[in-house]
N, C-alpha and C positions, 0 to 999 in steps of 0.2 A: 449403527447401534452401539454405544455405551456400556458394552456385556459386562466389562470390568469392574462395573460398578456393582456388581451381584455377589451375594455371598455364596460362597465355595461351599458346594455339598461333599459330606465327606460318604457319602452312600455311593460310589460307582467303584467297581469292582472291573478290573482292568485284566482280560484275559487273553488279550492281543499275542500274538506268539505261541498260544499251545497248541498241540498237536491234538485233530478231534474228530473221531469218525465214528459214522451210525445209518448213513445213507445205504450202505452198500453198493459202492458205487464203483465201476472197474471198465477202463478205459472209454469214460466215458458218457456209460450206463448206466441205468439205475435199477438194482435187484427191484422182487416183487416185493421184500420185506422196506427195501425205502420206497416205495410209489407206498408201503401201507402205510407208513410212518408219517410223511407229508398228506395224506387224507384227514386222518389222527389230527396231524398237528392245524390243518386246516380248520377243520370242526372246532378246536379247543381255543381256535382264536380269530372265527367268526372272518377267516380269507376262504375263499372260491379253490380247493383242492387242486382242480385244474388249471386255474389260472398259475398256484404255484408250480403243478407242474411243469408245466411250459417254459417259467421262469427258470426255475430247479436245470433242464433238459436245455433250456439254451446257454445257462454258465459252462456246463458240463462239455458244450463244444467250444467252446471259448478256450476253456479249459487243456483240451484237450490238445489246441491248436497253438497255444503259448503257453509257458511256464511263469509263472510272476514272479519276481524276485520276492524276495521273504521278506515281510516286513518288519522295518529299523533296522534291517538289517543293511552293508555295507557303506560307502560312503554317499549315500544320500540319504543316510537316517538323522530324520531333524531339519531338511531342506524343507522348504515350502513347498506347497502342496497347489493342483490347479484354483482352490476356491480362496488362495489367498491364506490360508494359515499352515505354520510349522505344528510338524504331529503335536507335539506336546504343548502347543497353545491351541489345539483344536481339541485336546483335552481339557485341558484349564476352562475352554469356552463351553461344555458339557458339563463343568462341573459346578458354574457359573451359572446358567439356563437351570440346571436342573434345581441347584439351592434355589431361588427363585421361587420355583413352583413350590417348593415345599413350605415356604413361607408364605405365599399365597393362599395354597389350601389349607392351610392350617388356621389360617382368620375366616378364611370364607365359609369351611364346614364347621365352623365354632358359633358361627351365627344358626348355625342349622339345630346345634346340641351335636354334633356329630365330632368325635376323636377323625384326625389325619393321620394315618400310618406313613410313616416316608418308605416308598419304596427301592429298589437299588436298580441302577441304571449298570447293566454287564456292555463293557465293550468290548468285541471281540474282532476277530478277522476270519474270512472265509466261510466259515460253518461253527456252528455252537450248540452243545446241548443243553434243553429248557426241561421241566417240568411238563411242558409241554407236547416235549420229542425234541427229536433232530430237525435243527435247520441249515438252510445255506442261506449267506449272505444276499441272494438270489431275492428270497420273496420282503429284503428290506426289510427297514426298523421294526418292531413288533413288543405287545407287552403276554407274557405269559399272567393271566391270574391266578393259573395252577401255582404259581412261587412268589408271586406280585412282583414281578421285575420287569424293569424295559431294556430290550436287549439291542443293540446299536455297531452295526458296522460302519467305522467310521467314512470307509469309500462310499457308504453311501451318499453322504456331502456331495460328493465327484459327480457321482450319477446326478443328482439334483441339478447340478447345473449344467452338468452335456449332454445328458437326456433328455431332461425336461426343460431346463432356458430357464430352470430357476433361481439364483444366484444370490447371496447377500445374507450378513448375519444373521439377519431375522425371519428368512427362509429356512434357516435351519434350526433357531429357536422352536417355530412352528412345529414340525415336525418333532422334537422330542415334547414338547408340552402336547399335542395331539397324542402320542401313546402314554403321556401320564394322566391324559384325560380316560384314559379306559382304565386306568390303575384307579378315579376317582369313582366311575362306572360300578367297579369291583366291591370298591368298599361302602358303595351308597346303595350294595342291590340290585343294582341293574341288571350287573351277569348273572345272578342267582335267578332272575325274574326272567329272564329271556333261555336260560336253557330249560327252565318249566315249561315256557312257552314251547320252544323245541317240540321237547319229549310230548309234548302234546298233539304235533303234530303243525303247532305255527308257521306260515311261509317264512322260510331266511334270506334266501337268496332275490332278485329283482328290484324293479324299480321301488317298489314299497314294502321289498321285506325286512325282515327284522333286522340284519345285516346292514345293510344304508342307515337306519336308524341310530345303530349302537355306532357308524361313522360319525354319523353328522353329529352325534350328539358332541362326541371326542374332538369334533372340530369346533361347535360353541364351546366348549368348555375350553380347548385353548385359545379362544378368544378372550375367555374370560381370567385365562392368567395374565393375557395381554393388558389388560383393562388394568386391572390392579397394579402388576409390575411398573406402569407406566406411570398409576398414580403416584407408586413410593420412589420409586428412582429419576423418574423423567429421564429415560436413557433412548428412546428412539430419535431420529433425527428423520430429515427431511427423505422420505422416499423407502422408510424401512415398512409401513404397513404396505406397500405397493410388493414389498419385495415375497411378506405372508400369505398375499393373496392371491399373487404369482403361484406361488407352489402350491396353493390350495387350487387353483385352475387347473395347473399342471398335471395336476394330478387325478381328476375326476373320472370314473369309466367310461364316461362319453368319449372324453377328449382318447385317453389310451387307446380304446378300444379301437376308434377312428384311425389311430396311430398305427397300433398295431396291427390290424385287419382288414383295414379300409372300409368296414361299416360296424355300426350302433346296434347292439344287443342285451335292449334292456332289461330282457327275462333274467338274464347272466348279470347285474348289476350286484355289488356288493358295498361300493361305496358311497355312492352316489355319484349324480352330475359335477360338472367344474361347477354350473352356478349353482348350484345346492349348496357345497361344501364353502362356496367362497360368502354366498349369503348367511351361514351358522355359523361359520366365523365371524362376520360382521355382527351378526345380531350378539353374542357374545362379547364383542372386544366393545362394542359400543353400550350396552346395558350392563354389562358383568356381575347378571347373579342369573341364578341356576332359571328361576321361574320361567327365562326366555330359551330355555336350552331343553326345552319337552318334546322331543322329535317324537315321539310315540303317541299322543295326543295331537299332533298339529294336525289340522286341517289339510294344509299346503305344505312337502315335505319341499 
């Protein structure tokens, strides 16, 4: 992929290095005031509480059992990193993705009548406080639209490809345009319409709740910045859609759950299947306009 050829957003706000706590968390464990923070913060950005749990509860032994060195710090700060990029061109590549999308949505909600707010892209390391609450790097990239920001641990990268085998620029493109898809969600209604739905009483969580929907939809829409980026720049090369659709397989609650637990529990689903999220991706990157990205009317999710 040709990311270089992308203009540089000057919206990411870079808080790698500070020192941040709010878990309550002590050797190890996690007070009753962080299991309420992570329910919280679960609810307010439509992830499975428990699943972050889990998540949250197994860094925490990780944790526990090594110490990581500090990041940038010593003399490996600025060395290349396992996915192939030195830290500060793995920002540069963030800031690159992210201009992108801003210039995307900015033509594609213009055809709508609709203003594009650009939102800011926070990178941080280890744990971060959102408008949301407290997180740990644990439950992965995420967008808060209590603040409209998407918040990004860069190890996530790492994990993407020795976790899940999914590997290559456009793997990781993926994944930050998928939470700016929920930043588009945000500003077009979506989450306004779906915590009505909530407090009404709406299913969230399983195979067809409302949870899978506001995914997949996040997954057609960064298909659809895929579409257009591709029109204006021509910057993928041979093998980079294979690399998106990798991580959108990789990632689907089927496949994890299989991973994870050694069986499928679709009442528990919150993102959907690998071939759900890889098909609304496609249907996106291939039509790139919104009218094919109505996960809450389709038929066939």
């Amino acid at each position: 992929m040709k990311w270089k050829r992308g203009r540089r957003s000057e919206n990411v706000e870079d808080r790698r290095g500070r020192s941040t706590g709010g878990l309550g968390q002590h050797k190890g464990k996690l007070s009753l005031a962080g299991i309420a923070l992570i329910v919280v913060f679960g609810l307010l950005t439509y992830q499975d509480p428990m699943q972050i749990l889990g998540q949250v509860a197994s860094q925490l032994q990780q944790d526990g059992a090594t110490q990581p060195a500090p990041s940038g710090s010593g003399d490996d700060a600025g060395a290349e990193t396992d996915v192939g990029h030195g830290n500060e061109q793995q920002v540069d590549f963030v800031r690159a993705i992210l201009g992108d999308t801003e210039d995307t949505w900015g033509e594609v909600l213009a055809q709508y009548d609709e203003q594009y707010v650009d939102p800011k892209l926070v990178l941080f390391d280890n744990a971060v406080n959102s408008a949301c609450g407290f997180a740990s790097s644990a439950v992965g990239p995420f967008y808060c639209p209590g603040d409209q920001q998407v918040y990004l641990d860069l190890g996530f990268f790492n994990e993407l490809e020795q976790r899940f085998q999914a590997s290559g620029d456009f793997a990781r493109a993926y994944v930050i345009a998928h939470e700016v898809g929920h930043h588009v969600q945000n500003l077009i209604g979506v989450n306004a319409q779906v915590d009505a739905a909530r407090q009404r009483g709406a299913q969230m969580d399983g195979a067809t709740g409302l949870s899978v929907k506001v995914e997949l939809q996040a997954d057609c829409f960064a298909g659809i910045w895929a579409n257009h980026a591709q029109q204006r720049l021509n910057w993928l090369e041979e093998g980079d859609v294979e690399e998106a659709i990798n991580a959108a397989n990789a990632i689907g609650d089927d496949h994890l759950q299989q991973q994870g637990q050694g069986r499928v529990v679709p009442d528990s689903f919150t993102h959907g299947t690998s071939d759900q999220r890889v098909r609304w991706f496609k249907s996106g990157l291939e039509n790139g306009n919104m009218e094919q990205c109505d996960t809450f009317n389709a038929q066939h999710l």
